[in-house]
C-alpha positions in Angstrom: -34.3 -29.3 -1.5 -34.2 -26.5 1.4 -35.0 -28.0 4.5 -38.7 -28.0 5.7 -37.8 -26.4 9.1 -36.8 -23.5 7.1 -39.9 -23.2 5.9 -41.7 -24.0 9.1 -40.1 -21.3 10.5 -41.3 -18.6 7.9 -44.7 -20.6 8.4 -45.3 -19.3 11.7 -45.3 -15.6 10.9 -47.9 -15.7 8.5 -50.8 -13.6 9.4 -48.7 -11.7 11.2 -48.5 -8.3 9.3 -44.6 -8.4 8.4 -43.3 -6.8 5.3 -41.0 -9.7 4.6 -39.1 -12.6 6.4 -36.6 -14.8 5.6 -35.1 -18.0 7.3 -31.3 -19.9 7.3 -30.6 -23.0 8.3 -26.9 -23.1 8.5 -24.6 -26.6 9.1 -21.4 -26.2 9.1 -18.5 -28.6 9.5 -14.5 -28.0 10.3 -11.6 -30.5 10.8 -7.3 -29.4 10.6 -4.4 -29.9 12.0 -1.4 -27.4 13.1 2.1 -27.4 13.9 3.9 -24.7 16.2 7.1 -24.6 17.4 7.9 -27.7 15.7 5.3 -29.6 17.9 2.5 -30.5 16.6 -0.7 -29.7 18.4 -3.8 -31.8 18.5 -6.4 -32.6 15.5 -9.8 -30.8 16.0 -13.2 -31.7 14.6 -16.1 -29.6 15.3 -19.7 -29.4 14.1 -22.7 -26.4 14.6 -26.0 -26.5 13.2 -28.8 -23.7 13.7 -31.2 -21.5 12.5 -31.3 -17.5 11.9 -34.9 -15.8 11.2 -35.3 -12.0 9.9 -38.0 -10.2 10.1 -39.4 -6.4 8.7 -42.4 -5.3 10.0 -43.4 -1.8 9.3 -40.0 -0.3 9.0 -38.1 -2.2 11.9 -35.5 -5.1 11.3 -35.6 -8.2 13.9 -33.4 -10.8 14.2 -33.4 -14.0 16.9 -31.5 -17.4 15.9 -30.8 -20.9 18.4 -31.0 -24.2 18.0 -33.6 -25.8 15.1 -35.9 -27.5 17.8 -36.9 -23.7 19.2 -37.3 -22.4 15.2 -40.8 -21.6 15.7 -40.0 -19.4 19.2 -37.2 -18.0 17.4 -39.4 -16.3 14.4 -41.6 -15.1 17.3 -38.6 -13.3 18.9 -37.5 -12.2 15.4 -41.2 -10.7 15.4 -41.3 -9.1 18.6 -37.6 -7.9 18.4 -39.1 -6.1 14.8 -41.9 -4.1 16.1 -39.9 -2.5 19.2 -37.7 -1.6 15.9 -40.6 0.0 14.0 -41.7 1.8 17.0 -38.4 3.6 17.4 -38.4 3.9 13.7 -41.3 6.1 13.4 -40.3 8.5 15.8 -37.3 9.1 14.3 -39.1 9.2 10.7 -37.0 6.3 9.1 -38.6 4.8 6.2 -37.1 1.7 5.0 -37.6 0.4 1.5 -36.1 -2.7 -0.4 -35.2 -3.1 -4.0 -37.4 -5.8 -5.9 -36.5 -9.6 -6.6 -36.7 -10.1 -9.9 -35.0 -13.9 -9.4 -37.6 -16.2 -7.8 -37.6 -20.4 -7.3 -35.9 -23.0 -5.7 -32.2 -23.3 -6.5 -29.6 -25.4 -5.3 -25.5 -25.4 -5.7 -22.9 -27.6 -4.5 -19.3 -27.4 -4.4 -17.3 -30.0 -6.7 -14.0 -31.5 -5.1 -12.0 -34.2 -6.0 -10.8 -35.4 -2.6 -13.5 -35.0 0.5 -11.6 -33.7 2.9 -14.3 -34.8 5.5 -13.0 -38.4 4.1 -9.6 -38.5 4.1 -8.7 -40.0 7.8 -6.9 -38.2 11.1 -3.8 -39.8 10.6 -3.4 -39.1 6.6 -3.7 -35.3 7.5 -1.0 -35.5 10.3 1.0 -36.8 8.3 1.1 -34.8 5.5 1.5 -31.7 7.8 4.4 -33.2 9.4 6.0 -33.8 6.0 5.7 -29.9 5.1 7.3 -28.9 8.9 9.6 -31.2 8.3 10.7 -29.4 5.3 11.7 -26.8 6.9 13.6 -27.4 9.9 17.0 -26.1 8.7 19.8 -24.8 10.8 19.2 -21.0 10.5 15.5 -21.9 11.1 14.4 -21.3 14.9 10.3 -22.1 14.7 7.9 -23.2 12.4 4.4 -22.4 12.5 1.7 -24.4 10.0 -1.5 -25.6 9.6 -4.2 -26.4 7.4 -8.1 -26.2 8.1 -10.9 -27.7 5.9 -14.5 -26.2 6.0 -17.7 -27.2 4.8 -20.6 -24.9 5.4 -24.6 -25.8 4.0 -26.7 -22.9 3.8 -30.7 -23.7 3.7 -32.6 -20.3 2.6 -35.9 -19.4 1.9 -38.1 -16.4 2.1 -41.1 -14.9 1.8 -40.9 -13.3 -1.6 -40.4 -16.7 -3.6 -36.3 -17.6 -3.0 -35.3 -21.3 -2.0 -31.9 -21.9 -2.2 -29.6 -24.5 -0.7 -25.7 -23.9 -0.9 -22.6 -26.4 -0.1 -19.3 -25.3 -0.2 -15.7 -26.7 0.9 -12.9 -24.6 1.8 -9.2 -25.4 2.8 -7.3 -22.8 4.3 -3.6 -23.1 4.9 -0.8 -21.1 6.7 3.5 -22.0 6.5 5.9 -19.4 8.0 9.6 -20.0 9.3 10.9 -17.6 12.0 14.4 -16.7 13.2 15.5 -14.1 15.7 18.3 -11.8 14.5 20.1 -9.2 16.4 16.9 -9.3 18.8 14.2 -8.9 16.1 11.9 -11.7 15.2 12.5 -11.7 11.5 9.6 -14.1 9.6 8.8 -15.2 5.8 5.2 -17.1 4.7 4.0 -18.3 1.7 1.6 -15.6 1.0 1.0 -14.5 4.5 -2.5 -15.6 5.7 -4.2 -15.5 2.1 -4.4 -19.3 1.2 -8.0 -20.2 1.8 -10.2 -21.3 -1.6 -12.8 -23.9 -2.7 -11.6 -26.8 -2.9 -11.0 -30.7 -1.3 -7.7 -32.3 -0.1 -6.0 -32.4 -3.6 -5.7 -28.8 -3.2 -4.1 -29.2 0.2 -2.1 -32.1 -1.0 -0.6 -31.1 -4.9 -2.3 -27.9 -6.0 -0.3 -25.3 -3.7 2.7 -26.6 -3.8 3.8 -26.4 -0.4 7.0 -28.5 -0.6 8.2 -26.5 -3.1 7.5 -23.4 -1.5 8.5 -24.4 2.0 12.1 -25.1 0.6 11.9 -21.7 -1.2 11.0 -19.0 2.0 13.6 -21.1 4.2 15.8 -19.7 1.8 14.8 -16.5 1.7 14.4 -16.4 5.0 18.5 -17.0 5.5 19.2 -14.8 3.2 16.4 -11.9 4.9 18.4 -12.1 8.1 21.2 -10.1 7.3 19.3 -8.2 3.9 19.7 -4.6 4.9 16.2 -2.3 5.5 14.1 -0.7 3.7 15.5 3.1 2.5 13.5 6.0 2.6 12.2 7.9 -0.4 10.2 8.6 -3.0 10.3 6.0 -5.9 8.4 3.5 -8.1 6.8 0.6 -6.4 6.3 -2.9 -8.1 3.6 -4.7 -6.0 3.7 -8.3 -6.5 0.5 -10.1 -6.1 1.3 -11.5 -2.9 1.5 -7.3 -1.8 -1.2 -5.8 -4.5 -4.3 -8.6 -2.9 -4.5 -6.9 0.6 -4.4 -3.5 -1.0 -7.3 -4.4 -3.0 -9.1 -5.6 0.2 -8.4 -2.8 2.1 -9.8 -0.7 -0.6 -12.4 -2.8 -1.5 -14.3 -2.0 1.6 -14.4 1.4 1.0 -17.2 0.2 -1.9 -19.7 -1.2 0.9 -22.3 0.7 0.2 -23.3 0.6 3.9 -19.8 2.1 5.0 -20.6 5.1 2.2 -23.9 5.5 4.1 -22.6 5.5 7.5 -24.0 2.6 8.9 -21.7 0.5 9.6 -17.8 1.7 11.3 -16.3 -0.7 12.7 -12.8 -2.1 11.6 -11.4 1.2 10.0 -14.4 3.1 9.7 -16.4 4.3 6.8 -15.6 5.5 2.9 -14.2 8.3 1.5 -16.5 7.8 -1.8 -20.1 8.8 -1.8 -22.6 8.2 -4.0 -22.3 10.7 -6.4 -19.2 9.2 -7.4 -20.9 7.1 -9.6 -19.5 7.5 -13.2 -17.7 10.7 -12.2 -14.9 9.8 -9.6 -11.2 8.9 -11.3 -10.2 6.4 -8.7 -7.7 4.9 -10.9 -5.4 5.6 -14.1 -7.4 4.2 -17.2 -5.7 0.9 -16.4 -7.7 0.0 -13.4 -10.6 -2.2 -13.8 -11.9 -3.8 -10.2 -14.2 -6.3 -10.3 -16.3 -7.8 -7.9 -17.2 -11.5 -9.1 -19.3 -14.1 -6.8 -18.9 -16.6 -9.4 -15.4 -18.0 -9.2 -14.6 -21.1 -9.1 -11.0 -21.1 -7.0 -12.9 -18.4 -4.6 -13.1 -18.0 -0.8 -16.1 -15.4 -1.5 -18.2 -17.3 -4.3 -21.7 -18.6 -3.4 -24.7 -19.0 -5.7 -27.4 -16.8 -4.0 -26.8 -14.3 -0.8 -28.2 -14.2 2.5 -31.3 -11.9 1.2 -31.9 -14.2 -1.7 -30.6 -11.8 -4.5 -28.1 -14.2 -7.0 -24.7 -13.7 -6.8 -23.2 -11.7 -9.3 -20.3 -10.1 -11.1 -19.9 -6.2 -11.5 -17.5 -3.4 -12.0 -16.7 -1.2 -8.9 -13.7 0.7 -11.3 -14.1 0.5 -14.8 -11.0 1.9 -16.4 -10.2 4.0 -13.5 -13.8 5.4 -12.8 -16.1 4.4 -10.3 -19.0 2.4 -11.4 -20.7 0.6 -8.6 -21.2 -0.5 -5.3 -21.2 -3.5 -2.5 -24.8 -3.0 -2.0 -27.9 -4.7 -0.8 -31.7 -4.1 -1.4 -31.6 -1.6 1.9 -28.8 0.4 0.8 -29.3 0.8 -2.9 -32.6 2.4 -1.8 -31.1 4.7 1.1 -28.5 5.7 -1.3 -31.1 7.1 -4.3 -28.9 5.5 -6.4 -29.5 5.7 -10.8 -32.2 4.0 -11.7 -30.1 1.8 -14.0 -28.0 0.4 -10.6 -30.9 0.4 -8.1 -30.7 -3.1 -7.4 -28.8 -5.4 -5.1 -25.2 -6.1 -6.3 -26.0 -9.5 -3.9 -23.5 -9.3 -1.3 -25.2 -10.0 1.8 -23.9 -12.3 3.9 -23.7 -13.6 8.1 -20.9 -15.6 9.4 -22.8 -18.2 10.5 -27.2 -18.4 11.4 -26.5 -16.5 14.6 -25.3 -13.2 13.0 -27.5 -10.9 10.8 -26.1 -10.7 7.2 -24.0 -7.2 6.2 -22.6 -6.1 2.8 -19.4 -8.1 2.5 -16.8 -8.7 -0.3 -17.3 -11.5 -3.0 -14.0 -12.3 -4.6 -12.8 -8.8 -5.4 -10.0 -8.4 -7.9 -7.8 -6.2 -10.5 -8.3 -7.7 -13.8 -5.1 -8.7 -15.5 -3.7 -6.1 -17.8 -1.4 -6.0 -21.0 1.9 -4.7 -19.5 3.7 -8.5 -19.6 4.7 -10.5 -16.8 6.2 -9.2 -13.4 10.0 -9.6 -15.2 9.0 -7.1 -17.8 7.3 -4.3 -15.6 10.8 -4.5 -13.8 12.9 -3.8 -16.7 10.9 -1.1 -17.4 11.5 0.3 -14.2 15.2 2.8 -13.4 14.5 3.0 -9.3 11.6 1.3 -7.8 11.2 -1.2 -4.8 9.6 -4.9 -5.3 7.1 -5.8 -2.7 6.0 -9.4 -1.6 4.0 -11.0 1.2 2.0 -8.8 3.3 3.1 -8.1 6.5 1.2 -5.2 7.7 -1.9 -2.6 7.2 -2.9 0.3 8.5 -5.5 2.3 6.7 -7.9 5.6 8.5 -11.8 5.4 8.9 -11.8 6.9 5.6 -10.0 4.5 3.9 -8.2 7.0 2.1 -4.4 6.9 3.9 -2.6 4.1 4.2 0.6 2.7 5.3 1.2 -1.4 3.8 4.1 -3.1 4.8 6.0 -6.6 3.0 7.9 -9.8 4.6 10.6 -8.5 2.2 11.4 -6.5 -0.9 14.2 -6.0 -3.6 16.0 -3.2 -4.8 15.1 -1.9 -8.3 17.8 -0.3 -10.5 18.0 0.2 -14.2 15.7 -2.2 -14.7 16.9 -5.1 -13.2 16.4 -6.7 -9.7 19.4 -6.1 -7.2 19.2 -6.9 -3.2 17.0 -8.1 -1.0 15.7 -5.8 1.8 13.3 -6.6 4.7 10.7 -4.4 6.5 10.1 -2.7 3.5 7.0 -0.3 3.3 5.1 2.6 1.2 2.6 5.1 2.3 -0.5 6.5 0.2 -3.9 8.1 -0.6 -5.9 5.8 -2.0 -7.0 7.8 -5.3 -3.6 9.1 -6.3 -1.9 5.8 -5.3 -4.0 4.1 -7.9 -3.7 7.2 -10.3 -0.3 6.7 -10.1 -0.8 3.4 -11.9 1.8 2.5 -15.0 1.4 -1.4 -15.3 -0.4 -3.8 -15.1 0.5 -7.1 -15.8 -0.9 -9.9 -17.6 -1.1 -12.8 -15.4 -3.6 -13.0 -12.6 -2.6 -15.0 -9.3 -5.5 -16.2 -6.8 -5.6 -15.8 -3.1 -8.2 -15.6 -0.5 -8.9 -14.8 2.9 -10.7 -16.4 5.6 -11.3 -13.9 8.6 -12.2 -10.5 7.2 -13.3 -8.8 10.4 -16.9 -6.6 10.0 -19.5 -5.8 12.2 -20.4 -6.0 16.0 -20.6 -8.6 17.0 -17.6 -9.3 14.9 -18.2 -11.3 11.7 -15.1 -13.4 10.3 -16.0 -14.2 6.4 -14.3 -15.3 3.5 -13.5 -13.4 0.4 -11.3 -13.6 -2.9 -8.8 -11.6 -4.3 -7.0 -12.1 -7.7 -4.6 -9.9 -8.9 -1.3 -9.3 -11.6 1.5 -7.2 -10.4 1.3 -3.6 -10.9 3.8 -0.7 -10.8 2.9 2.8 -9.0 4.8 5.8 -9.7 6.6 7.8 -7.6 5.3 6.6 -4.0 6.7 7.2 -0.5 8.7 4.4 0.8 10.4 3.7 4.3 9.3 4.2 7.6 10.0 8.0 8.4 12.3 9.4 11.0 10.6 11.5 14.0 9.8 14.6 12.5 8.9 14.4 9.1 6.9 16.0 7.4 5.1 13.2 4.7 4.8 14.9 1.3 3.6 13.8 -2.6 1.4 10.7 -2.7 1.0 10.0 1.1 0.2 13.6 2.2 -2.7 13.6 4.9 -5.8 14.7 2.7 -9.4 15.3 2.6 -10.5 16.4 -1.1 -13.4 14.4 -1.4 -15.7 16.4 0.7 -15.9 14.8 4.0 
């Protein structure tokens, strides 16, 4: 049942003349532990609880949140804050119109886990962190860095057209890398980077990653990634493993926020290359491609049962063999944007950090749905000279997010289908729509990782999204870093063909 402040808070704006309101209560809980330099550093348990109120009067947005006691004060702010809004609105001539909610009642979801983590004591966590550092202190290894985090956020909604929800969800995020200096450079390998967060309790943490196993598996790699030679430069076949292919779904994925397309939002690598006349016409991707963006998974960092505007969460195509065919969108945007009658409705991805921030259009769990092209063994015998790509290291992607330039904790040689010697640093350059044009393979089997801090907004937002993903092979993609003075050419030529 959604907390009666929530609705005491929506309470005191009636009579007031608004166009809509709506209220979060938001508790959230964290506990973890971490390990750095082979010292471990001190448990930390924190709690926050508050209240966020929004507010459209006329055509103006306000916002105020602060502590639950002051919940009354705070729609009044989110009131007064609105009609300033409207009043610069008008004389600018911005009409603001929202989508209808076709959803309405109370609703309630909660997170199933086998272990509490919120149970399980301060020492038992310690411990079983200690265990996994211990691991992997071996000779060749000079630090250790790991920790684990366990969060559990409750989300009271309700607002004024009908929408009641409360939300529970638990989270464990987890990070393991081993370091070593060689030859002066700090050379690192993690399991899977910083892509380890998902829904879940302690039996996650404590069996279903594996973390023993793995531990003892990068310690190895990392021996053997000190004296691996780097990456060569070229134009070849990549085979992006999963742990590679998640962050360049993310990194693409935002260009499908419909608010980015619009121009509102910029921040963290700008705006979108597509517009909405892409719709059903763009070939993003080779017919292979099919991106999904699906709030309903049940391993995922970005699942939730009902947004922060009260619109369900959902599952939609954004590439449907290789065309565009929808958007990140909320109620606002799909409006702004004139899209199709057919897709003018909220895809039901806003969401706010916490009740202090005003919800934005964020990923859900956004993924590549598995293919038929076998498992990551098969695409490379398939492949005569190609690079294998694992771990994300690096990103860099323009305000567009159109060229790019990924980099992996390490990588393998390719040749006549069959895997040869490891090489660090390596890296590959691209434009988004001929990169996934380029698109040969797709495997079969779907791995699941998820992020915890995806950066939007300002104030910055952190949130938490999904990503699951086979491997893949691209065609004929520039790899290696490039010497001063060249000139980039094929797939990661500087471009602009979209019209912008």
């Amino acid at each position: 049942m959604v907390d009666h402040r929530v609705i005491e808070a929506l309470d005191a704006l009636a009579g007031t003349g608004i166009r809509y309101a709506d209220a979060r209560m938001v508790y959230s809980e964290t506990r973890g532990c971490s390990v750095y330099d082979n010292d471990p550093y001190p448990f930390y348990h924190g709690a926050g609880r508050g209240i966020g109120v929004r507010v459209l009067y006329d055509n103006g947005w306000g916002f105020s949140s602060g502590p639950l006691i002051d919940r009354k004060k705070i729609a009044d702010k989110a009131l007064e804050r609105a009609k300033i809004s409207a009043a610069v609105n008008e004389e600018m001539g911005h009409k603001i119109r929202l989508s209808p909610i076709t959803t309405k009642g109370d609703f309630e979801a909660y997170a199933q886990v086998e272990e509490n983590p919120f149970a399980i004591s301060q020492q038992r966590i310690v411990r079983d962190v200690l265990v996994i550092a211990e691991t992997c202190k071996k000779p060749w290894v000079d630090s250790v860095d790991y920790f684990v985090e366990f969060d559990k956020v409750r989300n009271h909604f309700a607002n004024t057209e009908g929408v009641r929800s409360e939300q529970e969800f638990v989270y464990v995020n987890s990070h393991l890398g081993v370091h070593a200096q060689h030859e002066g450079e700090l050379i690192s390998r993690t399991f899977e980077g910083f892509a380890n967060t998902f829904l879940g309790g302690y039996e996650l943490f404590n069996h279903g990653l594996n973390l023993e196993e793995h531990a003892e598996r990068i310690c190895e790699e990392l021996k053997e990634l000190k004296s691996a030679p780097r990456c060569p430069q070229g134009v070849m076949d990549v085979i992006l493993d999963p742990s590679q292919l998640y962050l360049q779904i993310h990194e693409n994925g935002h260009g499908f926020e419909l608010d980015r397309i619009l121009g509102w939002e910029i921040d963290f690598a700008g705006g979108s290359f597509l517009k909405p006349e892409h719709l059903g016409k763009l070939k993003y991707g080779s017919d292979k491609v099919n991106i999904v963006a699906s709030a309903g998974e049940d391993w995922g960092a970005g699942t939730f049962a009902f947004d922060d505007e009260g619109i369900p969460g959902q599952k939609i195509y954004l590439v449907k063999e290789g065309v565009v065919n929808n958007f990140l969108s909320s109620r606002e945007t799909v409006m702004e944007a004139n899209l199709p009658k057919d897709l003018r409705y909220s895809t039901g991805t806003m969401r706010a950090e916490n009740e202090s921030h005003i919800p934005l259009i964020r990923m859900t769990n956004v993924s590549l749905e598995a293919g038929n092209d076998g498992s990551i063994e098969d695409i490379i015998s398939r492949t005569e000279e190609g690079i294998l790509f694992k771990t994300n290291k690096t990103w860099s992607i323009d305000n567009l997010r159109l060229n790019f330039d990924f980099g992996a904790e390490v990588g393998w040689i390719i040749e006549n289908g069959e895997k040869k010697h490891m090489i660090r640093t390596p890296s590959y350059q691209g434009e988004t729509v001929s990169f996934w044009n380029s698109c040969v393979d797709v495997g079969d089997k779907v791995e699941d990782y998820g992020v915890m801090n995806c950066g939007k907004g300002q104030p910055c937002q952190a949130m938490r999204c999904g990503h699951g993903t086979p491997p893949a092979r691209f065609e004929n993609v520039r790899v290696g870093t490039a010497e001063p003075g060249f000139v980039p050419t094929g797939s990661c030529r500087i471009k602009r063909p979209y019209g912008r």
